[in-house]
N, C-alpha and C positions, 0 to 999 in steps of 0.2 A: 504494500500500500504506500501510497505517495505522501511524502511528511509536508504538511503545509504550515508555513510561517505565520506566528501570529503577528499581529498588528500593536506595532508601539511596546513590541518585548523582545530586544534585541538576540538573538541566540536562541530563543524559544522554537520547537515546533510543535506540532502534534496529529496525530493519524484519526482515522474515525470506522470505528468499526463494522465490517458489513452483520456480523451475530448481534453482538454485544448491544443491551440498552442498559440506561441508568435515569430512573425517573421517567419514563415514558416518552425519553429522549436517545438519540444515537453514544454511543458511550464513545468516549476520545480518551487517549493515552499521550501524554505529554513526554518530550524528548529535549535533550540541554545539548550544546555545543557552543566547544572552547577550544581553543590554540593551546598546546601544552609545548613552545617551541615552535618546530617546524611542524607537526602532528597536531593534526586537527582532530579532537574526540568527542564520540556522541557518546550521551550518557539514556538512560531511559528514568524514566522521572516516576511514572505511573499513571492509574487509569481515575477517572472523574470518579467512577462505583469505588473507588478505593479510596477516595479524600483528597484526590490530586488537582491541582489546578493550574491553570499558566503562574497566576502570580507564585505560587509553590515551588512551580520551577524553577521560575527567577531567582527565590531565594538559592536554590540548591547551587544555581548557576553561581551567584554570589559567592558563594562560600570556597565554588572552588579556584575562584580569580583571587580571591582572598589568601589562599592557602599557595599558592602558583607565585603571586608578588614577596610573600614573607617568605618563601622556602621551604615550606611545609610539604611533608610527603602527601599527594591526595587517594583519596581510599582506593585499594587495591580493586581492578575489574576483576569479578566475580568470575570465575567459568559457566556459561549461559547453561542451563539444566537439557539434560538430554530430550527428545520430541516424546511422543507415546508411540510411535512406532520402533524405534530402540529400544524401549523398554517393553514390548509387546511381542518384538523380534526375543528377547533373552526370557521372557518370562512364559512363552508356550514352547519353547523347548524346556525347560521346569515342568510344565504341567504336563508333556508328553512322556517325563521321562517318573514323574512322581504319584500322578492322580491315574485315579481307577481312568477304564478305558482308554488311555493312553491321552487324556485330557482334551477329546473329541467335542465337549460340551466348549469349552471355552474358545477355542480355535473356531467354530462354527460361529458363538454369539462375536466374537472379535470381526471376523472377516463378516459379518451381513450387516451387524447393527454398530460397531466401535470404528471401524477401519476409516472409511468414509469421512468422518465428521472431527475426528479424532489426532489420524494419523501425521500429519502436517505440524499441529502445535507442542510448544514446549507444556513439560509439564507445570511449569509454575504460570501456563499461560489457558489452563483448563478449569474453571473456576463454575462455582453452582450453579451459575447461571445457565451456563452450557449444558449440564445433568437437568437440571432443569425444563430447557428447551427439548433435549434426545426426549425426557419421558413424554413430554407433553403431545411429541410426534408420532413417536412410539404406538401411545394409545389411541391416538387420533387415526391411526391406521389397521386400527382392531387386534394391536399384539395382545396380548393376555398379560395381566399386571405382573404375573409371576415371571411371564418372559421379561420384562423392563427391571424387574426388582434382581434377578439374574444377572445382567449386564449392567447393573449398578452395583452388584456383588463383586463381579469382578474385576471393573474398574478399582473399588477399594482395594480387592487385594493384590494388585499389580502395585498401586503406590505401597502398599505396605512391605510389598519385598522390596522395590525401588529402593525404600527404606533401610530394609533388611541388608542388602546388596552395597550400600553406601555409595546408591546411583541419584539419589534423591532425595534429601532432607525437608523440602517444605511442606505446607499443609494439604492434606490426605481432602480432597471437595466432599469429596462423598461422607464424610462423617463430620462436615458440617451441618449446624443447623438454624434454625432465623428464633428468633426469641419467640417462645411460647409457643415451640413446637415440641412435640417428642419421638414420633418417629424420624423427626429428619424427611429427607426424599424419598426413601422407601415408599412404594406405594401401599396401599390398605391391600389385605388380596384375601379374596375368598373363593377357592379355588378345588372346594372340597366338593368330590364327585359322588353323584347319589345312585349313578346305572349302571348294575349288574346285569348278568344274564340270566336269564332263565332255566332251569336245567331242558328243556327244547332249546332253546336258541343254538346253549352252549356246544348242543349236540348237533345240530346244522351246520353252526360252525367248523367244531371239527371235522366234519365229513366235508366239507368244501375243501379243508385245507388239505385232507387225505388225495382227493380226488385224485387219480396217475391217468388213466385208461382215458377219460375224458375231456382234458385237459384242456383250457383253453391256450392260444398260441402265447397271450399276455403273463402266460403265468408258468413259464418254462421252470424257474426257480423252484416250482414246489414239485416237478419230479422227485426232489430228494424231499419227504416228507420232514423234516426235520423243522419246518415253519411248525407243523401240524405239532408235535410232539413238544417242543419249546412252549405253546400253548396253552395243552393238557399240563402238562409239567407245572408251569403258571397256576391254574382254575385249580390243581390239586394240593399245591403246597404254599400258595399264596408269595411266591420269590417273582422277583421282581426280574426283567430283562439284563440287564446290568449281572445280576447274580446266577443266571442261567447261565451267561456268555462264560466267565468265570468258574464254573464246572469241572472239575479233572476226575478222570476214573479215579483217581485216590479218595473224592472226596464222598465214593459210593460204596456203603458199606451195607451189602448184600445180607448178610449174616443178620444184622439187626433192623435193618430194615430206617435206614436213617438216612440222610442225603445232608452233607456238610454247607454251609451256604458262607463263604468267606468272602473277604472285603467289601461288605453291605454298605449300605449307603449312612451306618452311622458307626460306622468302624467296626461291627463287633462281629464276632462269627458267634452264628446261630444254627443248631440241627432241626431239620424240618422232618418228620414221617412220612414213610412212603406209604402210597395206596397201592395196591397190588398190581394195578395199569401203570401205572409212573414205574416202578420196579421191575414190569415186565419192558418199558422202555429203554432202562435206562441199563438193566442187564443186555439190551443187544448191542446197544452203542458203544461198550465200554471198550476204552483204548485196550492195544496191545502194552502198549507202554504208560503207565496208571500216571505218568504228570503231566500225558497231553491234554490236550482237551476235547471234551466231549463234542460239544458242537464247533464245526470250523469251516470257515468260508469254502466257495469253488478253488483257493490255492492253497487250501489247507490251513491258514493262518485263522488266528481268533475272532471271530465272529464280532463288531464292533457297535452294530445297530440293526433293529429287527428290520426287516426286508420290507419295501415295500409294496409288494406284494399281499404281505396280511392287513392293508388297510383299503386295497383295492376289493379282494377278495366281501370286507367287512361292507363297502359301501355298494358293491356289487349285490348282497341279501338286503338291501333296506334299511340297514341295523339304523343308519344314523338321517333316512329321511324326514325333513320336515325338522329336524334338531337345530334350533339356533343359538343356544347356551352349548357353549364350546364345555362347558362341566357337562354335559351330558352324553358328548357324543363319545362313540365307542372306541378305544383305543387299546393296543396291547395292554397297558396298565386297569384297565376294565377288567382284565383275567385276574389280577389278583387282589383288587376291589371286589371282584365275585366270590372266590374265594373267604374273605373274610365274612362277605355277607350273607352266604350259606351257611357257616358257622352258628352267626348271629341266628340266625331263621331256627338253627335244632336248639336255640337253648344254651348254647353254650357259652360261660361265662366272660366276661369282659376279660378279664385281668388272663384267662387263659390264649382268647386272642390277641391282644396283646401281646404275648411270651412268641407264638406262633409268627403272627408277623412281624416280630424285631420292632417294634415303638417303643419309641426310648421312656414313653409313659401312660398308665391307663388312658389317660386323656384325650391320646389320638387316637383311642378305639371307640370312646360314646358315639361316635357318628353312625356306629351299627346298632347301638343299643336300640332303636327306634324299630327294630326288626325281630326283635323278639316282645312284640306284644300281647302272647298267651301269655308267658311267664308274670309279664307285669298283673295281667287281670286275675292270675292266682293267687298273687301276694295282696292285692285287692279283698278280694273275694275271704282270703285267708280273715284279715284284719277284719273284716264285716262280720265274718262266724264268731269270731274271737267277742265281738260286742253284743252279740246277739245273747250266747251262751251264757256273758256278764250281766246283761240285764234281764235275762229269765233267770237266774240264781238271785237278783235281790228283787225279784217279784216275790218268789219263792219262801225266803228267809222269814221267820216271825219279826215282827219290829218291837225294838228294844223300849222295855217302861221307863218311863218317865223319873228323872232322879225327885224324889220329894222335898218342897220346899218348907223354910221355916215359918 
């Protein structure tokens, strides 16, 4: 951008920013120059949203014609902070070599939603307003809050190794926040999915994804049934895609009938039970060599994202027509939302769901409790008998005589 001179402030410039507003005005960033010698130096002053002004800079200017004529050393130029694409370039080689799935989530949200908007500026040149503006686009474009609060996730933790890295020491934008806020930028997000399958559906399903003999041409990938079984596996043990992928014949233990499920999405390793179909699947599949893995791509490597294929297949049956709450439409993660919520449907208690699906607290299992409604109308019902049998025992009872007065 082009620095233009102000008017009656000698050495003064300042640029105007095409993002940036301050006050429901264009924001400007003020710039000093001075002769230090033969060397001409620019200084940067700062931006109007930050407290800066021409006459501000004047003084700064001041101070260093001042320090220039008495011999004074003037303050040392700063090394300008690296862009977010340097830091973006060092920190998804990190996340590929450290986070589950070789850090596929973040390299995807970086290059569609970060890259763009981001990639160009320094980091002490990315400021709220900018998070600000991405979310504001973001959902204006019908992302899902949880996707925006994701890429506000990550942006924090990219300044925080910057940090870590001693690539970067100034303030983190993302975990700023404006007075009399408390979440900060984070969006609000209710994101809690209510639709299960039916045991018909579940069962349409799978037999779609089985299908070999009749195949349509779009659906080559599921000659090897393995979409199909990844599935089932899912609706029976309630694990998650991520945890599927992840799979080694070591972690299938035949004898007991138990299926290991390591590096889950909140660190912990959990044993899941097998049903007797999961078991009879997972005995065919099992490596020759028990630390490969079970499921793996057409080059044999680790399987990194479900196919798309099983969301074609799903809109192909109808599942998700006429659905326009993005919480309700069907997705692989529906298998093991189904899962819990057939649980829920026999009765069976929270805190054991919970245990089964890995939540780190009863808490995030009450969303099923609303599916076992016989149980509640027994405890109902219970409590009703209970008052009933108390007040026919003091119908009953003789009533006590009167203590006599003096």
């Amino acid at each position: 951008m082009k620095k233009i001179k102000v008017n009656n402030q000698p050495g003064i410039y300042y640029i105007e920013s095409n993002e940036r507003r301050f006050n429901g005005k264009t924001d400007k960033c003020f710039y000093l120059t001075y002769k230090a010698g033969e060397r001409k130096i620019w200084e940067k002053a700062g931006w109007t949203s930050e407290g800066y002004s021409a006459q501000a800079a004047t003084h700064i200017r001041a101070e260093r014609l001042r320090s220039l004529r008495h011999g004074e050393a003037l303050p040392k130029q700063t090394k300008k902070p690296i862009t977010f694409s340097k830091l973006a370039e060092e920190y998804l080689k990190w996340s590929a070599e450290n986070k589950n799935r070789d850090g596929i989530e973040d390299k995807s949200r970086y290059e569609n939603h970060l890259k763009s908007r981001f990639d160009n500026k320094r980091l002490d040149e990315i400021s709220l307003l900018d998070l600000e503006r991405m979310k504001s686009e973001m959902l204006k474009d019908n992302l899902s809050p949880k996707t925006v609060s994701h890429c506000l996730s990550l942006i924090r933790a990219m300044f925080n190794k910057a940090a870590d890295w001693d690539m970067y020491h100034g303030n983190n934008p993302v975990k700023k926040k404006r007075p009399g806020e408390k979440k900060g930028i984070m969006p609000i997000i209710h994101n809690a999915r209510d639709r299960y399958f039916s045991d018909e559906e579940a069962g349409i399903l799978l037999k779609e994804l089985k299908r070999n003999h009749q195949i349509k041409k779009e659906y080559k990938e599921l000659k090897d049934p393995k979409l199909h079984d990844m599935t089932l596996i899912s609706l029976h043990t309630g694990a998650r895609a991520s945890e599927i992928f992840n799979l080694k014949g070591c972690d299938v233990d035949l004898k007991n009938d138990l299926v290991t499920l390591r590096d889950t999405k909140n660190g912990e390793t959990r044993y899941a039970p097998m049903t007797g179909t999961v078991k009879k699947i997972l005995d065919h599949r099992l490596p020759d060599n028990l630390n490969d893995y079970i499921f793996k791509d057409k080059d044999g490597q680790k399987i990194k994202e479900i196919s798309n294929a099983f969301q074609r297949v799903v809109d192909d049956l109808g599942f998700n027509n006429d659905v326009t709450d993005r919480r309700q439409r069907v997705v692989f993660h529906t298998c093991r939302h189904t899962f819990a919520s057939w649980l829920a449907i026999q009765g069976t208690p929270l805190y054991t769901i919970a245990k089964l699906m890995g939540h780190k607290s009863i808490a995030m299992s009450e969303r099923y409790s609303h599916l076992s409604p016989e149980h509640k109308k027994d405890v109902v019902k219970g409590l009703e008998n209970m008052l009933r049998v108390k007040k026919k025992k003091n119908r009953n009872s003789p009533r006590e005589k009167s203590l006599p007065t003096k």
